[in-house]
C-alpha positions as CSV (number, residue, x, y, z in Angstrom):
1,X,45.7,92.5,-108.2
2,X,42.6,90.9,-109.7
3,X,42.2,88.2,-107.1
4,X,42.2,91.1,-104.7
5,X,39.1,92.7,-106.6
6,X,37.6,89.5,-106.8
7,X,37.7,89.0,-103.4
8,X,35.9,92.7,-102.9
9,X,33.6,91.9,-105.1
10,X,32.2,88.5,-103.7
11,X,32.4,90.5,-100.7
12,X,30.1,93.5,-101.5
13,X,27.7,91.1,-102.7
14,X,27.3,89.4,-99.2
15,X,27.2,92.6,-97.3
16,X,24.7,94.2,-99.8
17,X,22.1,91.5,-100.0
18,X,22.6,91.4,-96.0
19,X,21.9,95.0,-95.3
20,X,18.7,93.8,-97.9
21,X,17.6,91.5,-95.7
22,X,17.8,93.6,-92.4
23,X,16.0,96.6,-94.3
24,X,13.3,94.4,-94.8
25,X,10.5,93.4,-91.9
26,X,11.2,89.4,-91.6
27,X,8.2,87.8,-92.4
28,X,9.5,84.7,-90.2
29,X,12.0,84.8,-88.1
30,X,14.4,82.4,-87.9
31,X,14.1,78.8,-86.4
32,X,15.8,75.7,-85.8
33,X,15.5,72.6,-88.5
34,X,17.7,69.4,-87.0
35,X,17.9,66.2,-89.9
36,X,20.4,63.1,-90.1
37,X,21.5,60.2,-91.4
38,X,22.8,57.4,-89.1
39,X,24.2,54.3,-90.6
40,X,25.5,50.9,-89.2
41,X,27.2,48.5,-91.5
42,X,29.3,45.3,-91.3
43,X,32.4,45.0,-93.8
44,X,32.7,41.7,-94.9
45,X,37.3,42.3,-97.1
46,X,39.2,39.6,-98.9
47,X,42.4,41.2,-100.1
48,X,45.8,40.0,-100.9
49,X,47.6,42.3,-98.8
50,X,45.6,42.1,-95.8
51,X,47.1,43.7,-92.4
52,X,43.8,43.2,-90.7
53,X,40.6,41.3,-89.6
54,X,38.1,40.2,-92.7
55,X,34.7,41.5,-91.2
56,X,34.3,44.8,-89.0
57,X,31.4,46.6,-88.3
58,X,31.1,50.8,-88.5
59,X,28.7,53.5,-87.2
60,X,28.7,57.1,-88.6
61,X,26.7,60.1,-90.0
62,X,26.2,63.4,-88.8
63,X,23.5,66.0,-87.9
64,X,22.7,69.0,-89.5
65,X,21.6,72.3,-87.6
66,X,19.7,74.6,-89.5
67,X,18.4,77.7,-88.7
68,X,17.3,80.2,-91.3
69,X,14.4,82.3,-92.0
70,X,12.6,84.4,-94.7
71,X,12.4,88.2,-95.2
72,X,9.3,90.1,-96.5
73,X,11.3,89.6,-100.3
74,X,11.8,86.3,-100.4
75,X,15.3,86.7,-99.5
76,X,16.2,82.7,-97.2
77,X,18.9,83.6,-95.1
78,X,19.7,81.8,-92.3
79,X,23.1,79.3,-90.6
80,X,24.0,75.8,-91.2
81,X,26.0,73.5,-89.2
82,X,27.3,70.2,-89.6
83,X,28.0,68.3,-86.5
84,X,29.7,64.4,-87.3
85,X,28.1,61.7,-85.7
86,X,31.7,59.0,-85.8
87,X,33.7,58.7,-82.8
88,X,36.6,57.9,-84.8
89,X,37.2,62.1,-85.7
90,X,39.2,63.8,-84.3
91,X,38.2,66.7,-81.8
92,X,38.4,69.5,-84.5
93,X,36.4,67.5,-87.1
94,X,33.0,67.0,-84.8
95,X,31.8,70.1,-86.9
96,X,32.3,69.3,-90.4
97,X,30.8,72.6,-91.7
98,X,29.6,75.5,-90.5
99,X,28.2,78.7,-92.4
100,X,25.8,81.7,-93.2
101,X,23.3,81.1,-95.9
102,X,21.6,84.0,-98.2
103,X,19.6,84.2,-101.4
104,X,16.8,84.2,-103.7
105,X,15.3,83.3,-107.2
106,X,16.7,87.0,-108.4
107,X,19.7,87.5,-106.3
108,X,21.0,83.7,-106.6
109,X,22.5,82.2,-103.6
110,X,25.4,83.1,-101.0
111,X,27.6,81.4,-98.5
112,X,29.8,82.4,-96.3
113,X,31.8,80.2,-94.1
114,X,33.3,76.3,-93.6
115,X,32.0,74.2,-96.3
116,X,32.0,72.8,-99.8
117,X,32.8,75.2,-103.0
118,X,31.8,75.5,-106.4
119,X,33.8,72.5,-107.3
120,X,31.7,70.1,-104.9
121,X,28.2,71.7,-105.0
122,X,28.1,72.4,-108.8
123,X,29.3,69.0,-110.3
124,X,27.3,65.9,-110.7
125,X,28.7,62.3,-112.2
126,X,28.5,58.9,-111.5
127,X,29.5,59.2,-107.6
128,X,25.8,60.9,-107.3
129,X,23.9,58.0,-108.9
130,X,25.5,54.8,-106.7
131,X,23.8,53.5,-103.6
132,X,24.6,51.9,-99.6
133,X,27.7,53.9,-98.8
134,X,29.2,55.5,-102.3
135,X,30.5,52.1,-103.8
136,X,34.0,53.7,-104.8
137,X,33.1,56.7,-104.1
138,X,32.3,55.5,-100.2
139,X,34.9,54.4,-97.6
140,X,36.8,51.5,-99.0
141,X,40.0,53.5,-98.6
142,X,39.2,52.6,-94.4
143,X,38.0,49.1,-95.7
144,X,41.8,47.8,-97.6
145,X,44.9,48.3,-98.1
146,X,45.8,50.8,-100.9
147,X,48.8,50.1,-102.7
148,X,51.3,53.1,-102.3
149,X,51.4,55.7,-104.7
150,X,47.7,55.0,-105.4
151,X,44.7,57.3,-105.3
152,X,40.8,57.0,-106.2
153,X,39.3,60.1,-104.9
154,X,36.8,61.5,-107.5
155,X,37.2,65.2,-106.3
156,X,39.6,67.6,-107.5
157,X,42.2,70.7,-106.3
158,X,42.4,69.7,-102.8
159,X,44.2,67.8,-100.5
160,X,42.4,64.9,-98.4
161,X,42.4,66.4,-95.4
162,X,39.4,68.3,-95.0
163,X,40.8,71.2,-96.8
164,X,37.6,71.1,-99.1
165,X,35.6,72.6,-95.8
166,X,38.3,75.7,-95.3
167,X,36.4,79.0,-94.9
168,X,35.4,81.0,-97.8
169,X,32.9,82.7,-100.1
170,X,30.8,81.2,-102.6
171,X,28.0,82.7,-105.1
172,X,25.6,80.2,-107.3
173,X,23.8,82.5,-109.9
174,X,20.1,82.0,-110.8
175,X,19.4,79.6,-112.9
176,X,18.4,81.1,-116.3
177,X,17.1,78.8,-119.4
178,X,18.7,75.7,-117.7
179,X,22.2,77.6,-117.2
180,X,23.8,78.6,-113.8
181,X,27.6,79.9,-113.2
182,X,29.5,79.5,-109.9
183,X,32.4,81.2,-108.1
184,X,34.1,80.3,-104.7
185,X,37.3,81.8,-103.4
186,X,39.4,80.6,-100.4
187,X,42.1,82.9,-99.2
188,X,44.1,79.9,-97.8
189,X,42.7,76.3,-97.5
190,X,44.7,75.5,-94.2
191,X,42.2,78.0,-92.5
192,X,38.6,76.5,-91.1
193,X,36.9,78.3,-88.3
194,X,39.6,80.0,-85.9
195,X,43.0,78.5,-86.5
196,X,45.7,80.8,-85.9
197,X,47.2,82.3,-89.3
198,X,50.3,83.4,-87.5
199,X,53.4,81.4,-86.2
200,X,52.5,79.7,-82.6
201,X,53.6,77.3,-80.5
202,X,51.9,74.3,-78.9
203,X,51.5,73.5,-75.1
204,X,54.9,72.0,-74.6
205,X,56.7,74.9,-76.8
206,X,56.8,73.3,-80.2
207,X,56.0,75.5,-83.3
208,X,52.8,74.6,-84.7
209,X,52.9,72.9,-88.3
210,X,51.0,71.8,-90.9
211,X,50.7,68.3,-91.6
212,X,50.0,68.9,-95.5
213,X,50.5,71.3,-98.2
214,X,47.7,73.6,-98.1
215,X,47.1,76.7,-101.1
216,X,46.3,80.5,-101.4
217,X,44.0,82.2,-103.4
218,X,42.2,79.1,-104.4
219,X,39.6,80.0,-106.9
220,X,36.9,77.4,-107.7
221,X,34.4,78.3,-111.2
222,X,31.5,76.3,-112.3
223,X,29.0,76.1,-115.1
224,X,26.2,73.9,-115.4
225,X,23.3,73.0,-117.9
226,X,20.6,71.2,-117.5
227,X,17.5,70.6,-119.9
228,X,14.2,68.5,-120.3
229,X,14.6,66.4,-123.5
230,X,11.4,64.6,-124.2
231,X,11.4,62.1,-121.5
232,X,14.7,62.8,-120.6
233,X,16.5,65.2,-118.2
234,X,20.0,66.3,-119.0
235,X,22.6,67.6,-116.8
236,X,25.9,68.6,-117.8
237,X,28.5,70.3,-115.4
238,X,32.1,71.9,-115.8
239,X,33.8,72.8,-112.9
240,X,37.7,74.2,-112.0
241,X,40.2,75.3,-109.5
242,X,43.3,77.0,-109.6
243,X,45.5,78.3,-106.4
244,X,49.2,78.8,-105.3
245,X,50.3,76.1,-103.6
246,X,52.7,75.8,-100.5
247,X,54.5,73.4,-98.4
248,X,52.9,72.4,-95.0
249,X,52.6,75.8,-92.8
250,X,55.5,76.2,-90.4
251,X,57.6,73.3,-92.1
252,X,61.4,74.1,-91.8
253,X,62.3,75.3,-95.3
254,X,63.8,72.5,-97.4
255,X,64.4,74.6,-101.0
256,X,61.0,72.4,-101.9
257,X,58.6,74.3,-104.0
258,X,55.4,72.5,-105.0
259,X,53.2,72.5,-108.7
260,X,50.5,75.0,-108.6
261,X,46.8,74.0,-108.1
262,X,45.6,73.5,-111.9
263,X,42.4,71.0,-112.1
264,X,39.4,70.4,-113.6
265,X,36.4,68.3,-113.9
266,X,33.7,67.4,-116.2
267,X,30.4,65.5,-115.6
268,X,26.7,64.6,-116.6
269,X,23.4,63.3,-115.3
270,X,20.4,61.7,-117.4
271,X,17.4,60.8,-115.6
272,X,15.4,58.4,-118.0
273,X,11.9,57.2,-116.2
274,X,13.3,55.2,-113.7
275,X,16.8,55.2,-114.9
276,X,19.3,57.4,-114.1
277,X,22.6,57.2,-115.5
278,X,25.9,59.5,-114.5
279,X,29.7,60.0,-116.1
280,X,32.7,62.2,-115.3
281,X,36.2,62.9,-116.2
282,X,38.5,64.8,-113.6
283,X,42.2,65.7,-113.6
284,X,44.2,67.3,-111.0
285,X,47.4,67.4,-113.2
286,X,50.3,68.1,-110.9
287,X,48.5,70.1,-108.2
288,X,50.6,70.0,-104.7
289,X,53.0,67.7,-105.9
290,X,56.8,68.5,-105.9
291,X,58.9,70.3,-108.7
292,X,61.6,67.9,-107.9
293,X,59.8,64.9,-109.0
294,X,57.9,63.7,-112.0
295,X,55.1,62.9,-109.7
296,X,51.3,64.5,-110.9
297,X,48.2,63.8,-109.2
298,X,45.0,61.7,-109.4
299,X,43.0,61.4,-113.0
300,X,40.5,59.5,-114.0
301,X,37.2,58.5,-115.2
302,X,33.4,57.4,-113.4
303,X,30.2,55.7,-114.8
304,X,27.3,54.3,-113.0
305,X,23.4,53.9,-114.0
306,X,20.9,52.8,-111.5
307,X,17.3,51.5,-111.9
308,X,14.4,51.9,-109.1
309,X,11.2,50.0,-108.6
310,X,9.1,50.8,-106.4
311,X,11.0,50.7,-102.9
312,X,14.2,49.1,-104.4
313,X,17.2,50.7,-106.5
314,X,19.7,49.2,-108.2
315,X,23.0,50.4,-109.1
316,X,26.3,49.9,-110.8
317,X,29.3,51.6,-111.7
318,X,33.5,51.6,-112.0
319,X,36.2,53.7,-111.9
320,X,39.7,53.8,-113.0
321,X,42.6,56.3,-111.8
322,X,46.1,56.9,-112.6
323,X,48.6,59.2,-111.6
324,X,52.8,59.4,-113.0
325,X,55.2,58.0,-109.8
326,X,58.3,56.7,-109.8
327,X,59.6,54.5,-112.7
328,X,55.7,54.4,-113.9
329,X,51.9,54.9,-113.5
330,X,50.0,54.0,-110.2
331,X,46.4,53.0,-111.0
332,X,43.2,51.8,-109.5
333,X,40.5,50.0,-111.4
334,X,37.0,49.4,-108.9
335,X,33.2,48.2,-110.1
336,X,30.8,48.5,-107.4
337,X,27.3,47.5,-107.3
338,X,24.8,48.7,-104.6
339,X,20.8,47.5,-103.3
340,X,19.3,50.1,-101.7
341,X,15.8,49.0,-100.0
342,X,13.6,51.4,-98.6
343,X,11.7,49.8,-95.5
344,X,9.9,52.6,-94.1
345,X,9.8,56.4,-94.2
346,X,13.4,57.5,-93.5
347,X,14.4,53.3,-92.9
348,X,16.8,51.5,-95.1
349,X,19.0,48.9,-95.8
350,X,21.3,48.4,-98.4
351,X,24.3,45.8,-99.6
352,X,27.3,46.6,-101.7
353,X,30.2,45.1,-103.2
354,X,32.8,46.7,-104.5
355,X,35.5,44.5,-106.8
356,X,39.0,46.6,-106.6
357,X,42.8,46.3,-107.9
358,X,45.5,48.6,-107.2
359,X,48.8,48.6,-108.7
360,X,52.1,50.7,-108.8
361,X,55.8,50.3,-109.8
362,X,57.8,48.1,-107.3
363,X,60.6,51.0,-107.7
364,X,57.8,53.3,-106.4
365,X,56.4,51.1,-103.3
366,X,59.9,50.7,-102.2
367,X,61.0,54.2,-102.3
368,X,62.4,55.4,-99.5
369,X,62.8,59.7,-100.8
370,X,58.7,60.5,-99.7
371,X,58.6,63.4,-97.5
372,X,55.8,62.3,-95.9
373,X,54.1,66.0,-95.0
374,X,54.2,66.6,-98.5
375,X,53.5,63.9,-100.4
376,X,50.3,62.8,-99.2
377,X,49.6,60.3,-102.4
378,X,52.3,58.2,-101.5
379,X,52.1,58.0,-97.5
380,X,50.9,54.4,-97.2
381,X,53.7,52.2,-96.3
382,X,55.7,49.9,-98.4
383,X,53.9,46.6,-97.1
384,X,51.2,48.1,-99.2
385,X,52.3,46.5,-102.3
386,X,50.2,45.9,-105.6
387,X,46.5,44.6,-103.5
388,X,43.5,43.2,-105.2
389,X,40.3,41.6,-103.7
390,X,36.7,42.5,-102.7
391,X,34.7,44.4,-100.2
392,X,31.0,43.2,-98.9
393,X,28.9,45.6,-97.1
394,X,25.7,45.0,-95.5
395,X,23.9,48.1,-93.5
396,X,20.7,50.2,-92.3
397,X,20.5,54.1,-92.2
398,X,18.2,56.2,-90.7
399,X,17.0,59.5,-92.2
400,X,15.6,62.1,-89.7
């Protein structure tokens, strides 16, 4: 009954500032803002399992489609879109996010739509302070081989399928004497712009299915606190999720029931003069996994610090993550360091390495009882066996 209520609530609050900001005389109307990033890299692996050439080279980013106004009030409202700039996504991904926009200093800030929540926008750690492409937090997952059972995403309560971008509500507060509290809710994270909610079939007559557990009445909170300490600027952020979670939609009943969504994450961010230095602890528990195992999900740690001078910054950081799988713990250990080098206004280029080991129980890579739509931890195949080495990457990006 209460997530009900909630949901009327966050819902009133949109409709009411919107009627606010028709009632009003627009003091602009709204116009179009288009910005980027493009990058091209070369990936330079060595890796003991290696199923694959050393060196490739990659080319993504994405656009961003912005076209918002302001009211008489100083209520900004406006629409975003995300449009993905890598051939290698699929049709449905080429518009990453897409959603309405409204708020102000008093009112705090709205959005309705396919994007990010609470747990995304509201949490800072080390993943925020690294350089190039992310370090760990970047694409080495489409660089090497990862070990079965393994897992190094530094997000929590979602699956990694997109399912973060799933339509929904989301209210930031004003920020008051350095605090501000968040609040997303997500009727059902397999949902993102039209998909059908309802049983359907394909074009050849096949029910449509699900291709990963997915959740209900996934609630996201945040709080945050930031504050000028002498020299120093302090960040600290908590953020949570809870949800019901289900097997993959239209999956043939198999007496399976999954864990409920139960994660959390803390993390921090000191700026010092030209240092900045980030930390963060998550922990998914056993969200999505199986009752019938003694599986639980990714958590783990993150620390970085990064220096800048003049048109250079430095940066380097590690991460370690475990989660419980058969006969024992699956874990990843990474340190990453990253040279950013700003040519030009909106021109860089940047080089990172990123040192990784992966490891799980040879009972665990072998297994052969993985239902592959639902446990998406463990879908790597058993040639994926305990895989060390290193990742080079040299690039450019354009800012637009």
């Amino acid at each position: 009954m209460h997530k009900k209520l909630l949901t009327v609530l966050i819902t009133t609050g949109v409709s009411l500032g919107a009627l606010q900001a028709m009632a009003e005389d627009a003091a602009s109307g709204p116009s179009l803002k288009i910005t980027g990033i493009l990058r091209s890299l070369a990936v330079g692996t060595t890796q003991k399992v290696r199923t694959s050439k050393g060196v490739q080279f990659n080319t993504y980013g994405n656009m961003t489609l912005n076209a918002g106004g302001v009211a008489n009030n100083g209520l900004t409202y406006g629409a975003l879109a995300v449009l993905e700039l890598d051939r290698a996504k699929s049709e449905k991904d080429r518009i990453s996010e897409s959603y309405i926009y409204l708020g102000s200093d008093a009112i705090g800030n709205f959005q309705f739509g396919d994007t990010n929540g609470v747990s995304s926008l509201m949490m800072y750690d080390a993943t925020d302070v690294m350089g190039g492409t992310g370090g760990f937090d970047g694409n080495l997952e489409k660089q090497v081989n990862v070990t079965r059972g393994v897992d190094f995403g530094q997000s929590i309560g979602y699956v990694n399928n997109g399912s973060s971008r799933s339509t929904k509500i989301t209210y930031m507060s004003p920020e008051v004497s350095g605090w501000q509290t968040g609040l997303s809710y997500t009727p059902d994270t397999s949902q993102y712009g039209r998909v059908p909610n309802t049983n359907a079939l394909d074009s050849s007559g096949n029910r449509i299915t699900g291709n990963a557990p997915y959740a209900v009445n996934h609630v996201e909170g945040g709080l945050s606190f930031t504050e000028d300490v002498g020299a120093y600027t302090v960040g600290v952020y908590v953020v949570g999720a809870l949800g019901k979670a289900h097997m993959p939609r239209g999956l043939t009943s198999t007496g399976e029931y999954l864990n409920p969504v139960k994660a959390w994450q803390f993390g921090t961010l000191v700026d010092y003069q030209n240092y900045q230095f980030g930390a963060g602890y998550f922990n998914n528990g056993k969200s999505y996994m199986r009752r019938s195992t003694n599986f639980t999900n990714t958590h783990g740690f993150n620390l970085a610090m990064s220096y800048g001078m003049g048109p250079v910054s430095l940066a380097l950081g590690y991460t370690g993550t475990e989660r419980t799988v058969t006969a024992g713990k699956a874990k990843a250990d990474i340190s990453s360091f990253t040279v950013d080098y700003s040519v030009a206004d909106g021109l860089a280029v940047y080089g990172e390495a990123s040192y990784f080991k992966f490891r799980a129980p040879d009972a665990h890579i072998a297994g052969t009882n993985f239902v592959p739509s639902t446990d998406y931890l463990d879908r790597q195949p058993s040639a994926n066996k305990d895989n060390s080495g290193t990742a080079f990457v040299l690039g450019t990006r354009i800012n637009f």
